[in-house]
C-alpha positions as CSV (number, residue, x, y, z in Angstrom):
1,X,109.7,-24.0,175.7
2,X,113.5,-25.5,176.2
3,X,112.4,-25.5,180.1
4,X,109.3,-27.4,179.5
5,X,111.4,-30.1,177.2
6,X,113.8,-30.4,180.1
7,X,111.1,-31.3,182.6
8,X,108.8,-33.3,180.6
9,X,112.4,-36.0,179.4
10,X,113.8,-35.4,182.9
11,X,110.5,-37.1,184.1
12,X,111.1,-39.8,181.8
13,X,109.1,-39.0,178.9
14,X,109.8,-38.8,175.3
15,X,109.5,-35.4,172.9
16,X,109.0,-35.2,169.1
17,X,110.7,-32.2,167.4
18,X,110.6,-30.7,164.4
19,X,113.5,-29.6,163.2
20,X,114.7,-25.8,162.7
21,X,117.9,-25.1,161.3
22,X,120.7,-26.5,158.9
23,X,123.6,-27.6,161.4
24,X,122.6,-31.3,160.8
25,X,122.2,-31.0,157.1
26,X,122.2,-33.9,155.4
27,X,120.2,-36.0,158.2
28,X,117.9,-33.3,159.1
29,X,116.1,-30.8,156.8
30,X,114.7,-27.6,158.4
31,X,111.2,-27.9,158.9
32,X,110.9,-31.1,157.0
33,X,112.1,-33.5,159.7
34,X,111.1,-34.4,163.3
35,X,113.3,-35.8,165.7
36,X,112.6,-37.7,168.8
37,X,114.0,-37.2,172.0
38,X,113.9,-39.1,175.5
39,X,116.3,-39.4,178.9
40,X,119.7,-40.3,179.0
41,X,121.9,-42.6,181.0
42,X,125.8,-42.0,181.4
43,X,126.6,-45.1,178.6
44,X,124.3,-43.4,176.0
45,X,127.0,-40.5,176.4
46,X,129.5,-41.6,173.5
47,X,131.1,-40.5,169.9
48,X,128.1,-40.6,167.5
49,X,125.0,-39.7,170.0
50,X,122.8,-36.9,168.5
51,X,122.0,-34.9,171.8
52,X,119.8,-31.5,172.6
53,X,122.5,-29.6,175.1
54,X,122.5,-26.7,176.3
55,X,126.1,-25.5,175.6
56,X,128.4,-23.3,177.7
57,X,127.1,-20.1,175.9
58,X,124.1,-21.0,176.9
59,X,122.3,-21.6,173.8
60,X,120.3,-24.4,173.1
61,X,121.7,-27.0,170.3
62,X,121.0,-30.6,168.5
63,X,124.0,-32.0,167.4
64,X,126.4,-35.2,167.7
65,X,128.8,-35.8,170.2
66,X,132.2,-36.5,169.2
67,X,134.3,-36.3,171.7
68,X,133.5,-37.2,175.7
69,X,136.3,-36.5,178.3
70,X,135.2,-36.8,181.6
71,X,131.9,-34.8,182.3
72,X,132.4,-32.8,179.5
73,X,131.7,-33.6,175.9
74,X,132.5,-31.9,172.3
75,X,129.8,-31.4,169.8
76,X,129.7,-30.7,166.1
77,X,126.8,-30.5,163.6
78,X,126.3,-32.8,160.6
79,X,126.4,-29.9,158.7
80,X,129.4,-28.2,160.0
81,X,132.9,-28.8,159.3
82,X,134.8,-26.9,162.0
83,X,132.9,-24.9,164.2
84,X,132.9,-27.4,167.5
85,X,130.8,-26.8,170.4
86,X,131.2,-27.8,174.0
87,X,128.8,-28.9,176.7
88,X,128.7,-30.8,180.5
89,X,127.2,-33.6,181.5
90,X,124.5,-32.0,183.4
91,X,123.0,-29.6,180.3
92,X,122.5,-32.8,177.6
93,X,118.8,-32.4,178.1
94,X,118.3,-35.6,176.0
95,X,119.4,-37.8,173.3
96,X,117.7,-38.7,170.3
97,X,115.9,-41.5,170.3
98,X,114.6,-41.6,166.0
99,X,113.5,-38.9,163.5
100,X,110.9,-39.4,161.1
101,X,111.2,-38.1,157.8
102,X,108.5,-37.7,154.9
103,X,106.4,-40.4,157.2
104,X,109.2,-43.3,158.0
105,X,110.7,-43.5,161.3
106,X,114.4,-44.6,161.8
107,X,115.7,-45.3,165.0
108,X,119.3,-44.0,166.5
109,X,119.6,-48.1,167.2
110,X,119.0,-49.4,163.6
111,X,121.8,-50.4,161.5
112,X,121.6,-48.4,158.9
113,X,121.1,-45.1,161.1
114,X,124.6,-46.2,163.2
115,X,126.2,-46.7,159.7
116,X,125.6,-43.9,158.2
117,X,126.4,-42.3,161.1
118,X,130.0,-44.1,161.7
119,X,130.3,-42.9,158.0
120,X,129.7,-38.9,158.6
121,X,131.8,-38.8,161.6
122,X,134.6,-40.5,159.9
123,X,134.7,-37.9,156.5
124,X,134.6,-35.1,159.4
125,X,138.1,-34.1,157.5
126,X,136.7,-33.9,154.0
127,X,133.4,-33.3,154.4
128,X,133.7,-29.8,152.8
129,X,133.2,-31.8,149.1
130,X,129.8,-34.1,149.9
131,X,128.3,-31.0,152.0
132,X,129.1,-28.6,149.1
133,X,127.5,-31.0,146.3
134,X,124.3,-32.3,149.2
135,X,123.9,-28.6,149.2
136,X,123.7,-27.3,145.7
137,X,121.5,-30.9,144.3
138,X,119.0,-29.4,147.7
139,X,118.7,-26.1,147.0
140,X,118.1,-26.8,143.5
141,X,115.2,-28.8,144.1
142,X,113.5,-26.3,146.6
């Protein structure tokens, strides 16, 4: 499936996702949210961009760029607080363009999505404490 996504944004179209997983906890629930993906050009490659890479295990991820040092960038997951992934250039397969959550669609350009984002990134040393308490008010509720 990963090979058809790569050919259908490499020819310039755009792919909804729903999304699996809890590495981008809180922005994206597991099997709640969808998440919209399209091309990339080389300035959409910067701290704060929520990409689908393929990284140099070769496994298939979506989570924000950090870090970009030449070709290569440095991933983490919203929901992570240490374990960093590294991809190239070449395997970012796309970037996300919105996600959609419980019907409303927010794009990665609004002001409010770039806040919050500027927000996470920046508590990336303490986010141990919101994570823990996001967590245990979620599962709760479930």
């Amino acid at each position: 499936m990963m090979e058809e996504i790569r050919s259908l944004i490499s020819e310039g179209h755009t792919v909804s996702l729903t999304v699996k997983g809890n590495s981008m906890n809180p922005f994206f629930v597991s099997l709640r949210d969808q998440m919209t993906l399209g091309p990339w050009k080389d300035e959409d490659i910067r701290k704060g961009c929520v990409a689908l890479v393929r990284d140099t295990k070769g496994n298939y991820l979506i989570h924000r760029i950090i870090r970009r040092q030449g070709d290569t960038v440095t991933l983490i997951g919203d929901g992570n607080i240490g374990l960093y992934e590294t991809a190239r250039l070449e395997e970012i397969i796309g970037i996300m363009y919105g996600m959609t959550r419980k019907g409303k669609v927010w794009s990665a350009d609004s002001k409010i999505w770039k806040l919050y984002s500027w927000f996470w990134m920046l508590i990336l040393p303490v986010r141990r404490w919101p994570l823990g308490l996001w967590r245990r008010i979620f599962l709760k509720s479930r």
